[in-house]
N, C-alpha and C positions, 0 to 999 in steps of 0.2 A: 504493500500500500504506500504509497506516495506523500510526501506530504513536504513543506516549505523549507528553503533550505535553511534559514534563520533559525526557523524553527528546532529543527534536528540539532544543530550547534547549540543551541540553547538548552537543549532536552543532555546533552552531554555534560553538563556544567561546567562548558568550557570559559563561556560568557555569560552576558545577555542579551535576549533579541534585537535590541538596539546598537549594543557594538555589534551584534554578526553582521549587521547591516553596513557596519560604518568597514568592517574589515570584509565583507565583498566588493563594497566598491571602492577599496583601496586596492582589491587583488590579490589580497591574503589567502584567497582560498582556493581551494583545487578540488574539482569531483572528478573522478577515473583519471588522476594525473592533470586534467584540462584547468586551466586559469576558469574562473569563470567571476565577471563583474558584475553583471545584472541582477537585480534585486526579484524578489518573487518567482525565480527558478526552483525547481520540485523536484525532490528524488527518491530513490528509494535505498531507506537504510539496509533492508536486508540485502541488495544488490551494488550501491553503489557504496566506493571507498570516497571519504570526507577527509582532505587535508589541510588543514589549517595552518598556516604560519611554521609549514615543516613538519607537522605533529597530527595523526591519523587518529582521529576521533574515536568515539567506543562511547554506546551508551552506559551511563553511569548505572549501579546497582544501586547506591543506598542514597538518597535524598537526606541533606542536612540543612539545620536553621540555627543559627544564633544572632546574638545581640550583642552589640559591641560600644563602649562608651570611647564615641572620637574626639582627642583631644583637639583645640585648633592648633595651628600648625601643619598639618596630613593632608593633603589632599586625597577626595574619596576617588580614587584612580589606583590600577594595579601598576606595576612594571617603576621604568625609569621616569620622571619626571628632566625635560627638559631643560628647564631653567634649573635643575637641581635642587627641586624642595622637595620635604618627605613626602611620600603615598606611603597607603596602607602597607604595601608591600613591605616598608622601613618599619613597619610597627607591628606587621606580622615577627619579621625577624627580631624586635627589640622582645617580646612578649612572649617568642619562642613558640607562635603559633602555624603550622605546619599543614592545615586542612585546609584544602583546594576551594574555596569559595570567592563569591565575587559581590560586591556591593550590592543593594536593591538602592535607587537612584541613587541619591548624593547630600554631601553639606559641601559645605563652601570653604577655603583651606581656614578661616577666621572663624568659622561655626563651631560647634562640639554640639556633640551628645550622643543620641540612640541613631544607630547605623544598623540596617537588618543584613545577613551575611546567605549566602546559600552557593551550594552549586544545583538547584531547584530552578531553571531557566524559564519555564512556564509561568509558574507565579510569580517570579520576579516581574513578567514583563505584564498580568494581568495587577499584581502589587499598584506598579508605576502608570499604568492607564490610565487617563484622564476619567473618562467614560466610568471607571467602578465606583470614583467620587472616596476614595477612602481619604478620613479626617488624620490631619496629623498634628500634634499637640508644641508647643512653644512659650519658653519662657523669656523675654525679652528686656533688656535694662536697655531703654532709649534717652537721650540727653535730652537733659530741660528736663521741665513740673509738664504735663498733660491735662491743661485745662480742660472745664465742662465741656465750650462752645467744642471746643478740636476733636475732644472723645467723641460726641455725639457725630461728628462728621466721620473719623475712623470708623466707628461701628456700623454706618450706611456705605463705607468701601467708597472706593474713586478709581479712575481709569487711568492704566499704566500705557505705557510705551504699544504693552505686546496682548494685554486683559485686561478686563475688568474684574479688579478683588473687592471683594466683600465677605469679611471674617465670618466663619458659622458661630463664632465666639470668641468676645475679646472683657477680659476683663483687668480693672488696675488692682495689684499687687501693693504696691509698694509707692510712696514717693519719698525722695528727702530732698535738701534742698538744690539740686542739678541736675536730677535725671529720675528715672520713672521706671519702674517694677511692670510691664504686663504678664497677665499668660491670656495667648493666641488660639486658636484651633483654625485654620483651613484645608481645603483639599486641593489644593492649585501645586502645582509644585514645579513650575517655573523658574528661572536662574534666578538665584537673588533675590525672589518674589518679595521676602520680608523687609529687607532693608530697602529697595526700591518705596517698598509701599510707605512704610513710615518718614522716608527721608522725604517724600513727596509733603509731605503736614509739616517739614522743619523739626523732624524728632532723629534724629542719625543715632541707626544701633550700635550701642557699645558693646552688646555683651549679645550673642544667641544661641539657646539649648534647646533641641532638640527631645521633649522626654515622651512623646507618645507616639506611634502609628498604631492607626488603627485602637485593637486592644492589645499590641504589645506595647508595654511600659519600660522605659527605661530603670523606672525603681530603685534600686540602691547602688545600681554599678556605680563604680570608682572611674577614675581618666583610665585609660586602655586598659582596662577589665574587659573581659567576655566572655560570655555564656551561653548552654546550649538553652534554647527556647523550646518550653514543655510542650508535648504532642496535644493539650487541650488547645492548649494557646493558639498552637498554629492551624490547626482543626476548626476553631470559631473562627478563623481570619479567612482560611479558606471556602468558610462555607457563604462567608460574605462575598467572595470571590466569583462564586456560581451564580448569582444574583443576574 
C-alpha cells in the first residue's frame, strides 16, 4: 500500500513531516537510489528503499514521548547550528541523553520551558497542525505596569504582520513597579507569535515559559531535566488528536 513520502520519513522517526518536506526539496532524499525533489510523491514501504541524507530508513518498533525543560540559550533545532549557538543536540550530549527523538514545533533560542520530544512522526505533525487548535499555556514577564484601558484591548487580540491573535486566555499574574507577570493560553503557534503580539501594545517580553501543551504540563521539571511522559497523558492528547 502506498502512501506519502513525508509521511513514511516521518513514520520512521527520523524527523518530522515538515522537515521531510524541507529535506526533499533540498534533495536529501533518495527512493530506489533516484534523487527525488518533489513534494507529494508516494511509495511503497514494503517495496521501495528510502534514503535519506546517506542513511536507509526502517520503520521504527517502539514509539517514544517525553518532556523536556528548554533552557534559553538552545535552539529547538537538531545537528550543527551555523552561527555556532547550542541546539538540543549540545544539550542532548550535556544531559547525556542518547534516544533518537526530534522536537514537536519549537521555542525561540531566548524562550524556555516545556519542549514535547518523540520519534512518533504522525503526531508530531497532527500535535503542530493549525486545524486541531491545541491550546498551549505561557507564562510571561513583559516591561512596564499593564494598565486596564491596554488589558482590555490584549484580551480582544489585534492583527499581526502574518494573523490575527486573540488569547483563548490571558490573565495578570503579577505587577511591580517595571514590568508585569501574565499567564497566556493560545493555539497559534506562529514564529514569535508572543513577543510580536505584546510588543505590538508597547509591552516587550522579558522573560517567556513555556509550561503547558495541551494536557501535558511542564510541572516541576528543573532547566534541562527530562522525562518520559505517562501513557495516560499521551492517550488523552491523542484522543484529542482524532477529533
Amino acid at each position: 500500500m502506498k502512501e506519502r513520502l513525508n509521511k513514511f520519513i516521518a513514520s520512521t522517526g527520523y524527523c518530522s513531516r515538515r522537515k521531510a518536506d524541507i529535506l526533499i526539496k533540498e534533495g536529501k532524499v533518495k527512493v530506489n537510489g533516484q534523487k527525488v525533489s518533489e513534494l507529494g510523491i508516494k511509495i511503497d514501504p514494503s517495496k521501495d528503499k528510502v534514503e535519506v541524507e546517506g542513511k536507509i530508513l526502517k520503520p521504527i518498533s517502539k514509539k517514544v514521548y517525553y518532556k523536556l525543560y528548554k533552557p534559553r540559550g538552545y535552539l529547538t533545532a537538531l545537528g550543527k547550528d551555523k552561527f555556532g549557538r547550542k541546539t538540543l543536540t549540545d544539550l542532548f550530549k550535556e544531559i547525556n541523553f542518547k534516544e533518537k527523538v526530534f522536537p514537536v514545533g519549537r521555542l525561540d533560542l531566548d524562550s524556555e520551558g516545556l519542549l514535547i520530544l518523540t520519534n512518533d512522526g504522525e503526531f508530531a505533525y497532527k500535535l503542530m497542525h493549525p486545524s486541531f487548535k491545541i491550546p498551549k499555556k505561557y507564562i510571561l514577564k513583559v516591561e512596564g505596569r499593564i494598565n486596564a484601558k491596554d488589558f482590555n484591548k490584549i484580551k480582544k487580540g489585534t492583527k499581526l504582520e502574518d494573523t490575527f491573535l486573540k488569547p483563548d486566555s490571558v490573565k495578570i499574574l503579577k505587577k511591580d513597579e517595571k514590568s508585569t507577570t501574565v499567564e497566556i493560553e493560545i493555539h497559534s503557534g506562529q514564529k514569535r507569535i508572543l513577543r510580536r503580539f505584546f510588543k505590538k501594545f508597547g509591552y516587550p517580553v522579558k522573560r517567556l515559559l513555556r509550561i503547558q501543551i495541551g494536557n501535558i504540563k511542564l510541572g516541576d521539571l528543573k532547566e534541562k531535566e527530562i522525562k518520559i511522559i505517562g501513557e495516560e497523558e499521551i492517550l488523552k492528547l491523542k484522543r484529542r488528536l482524532r477529533k
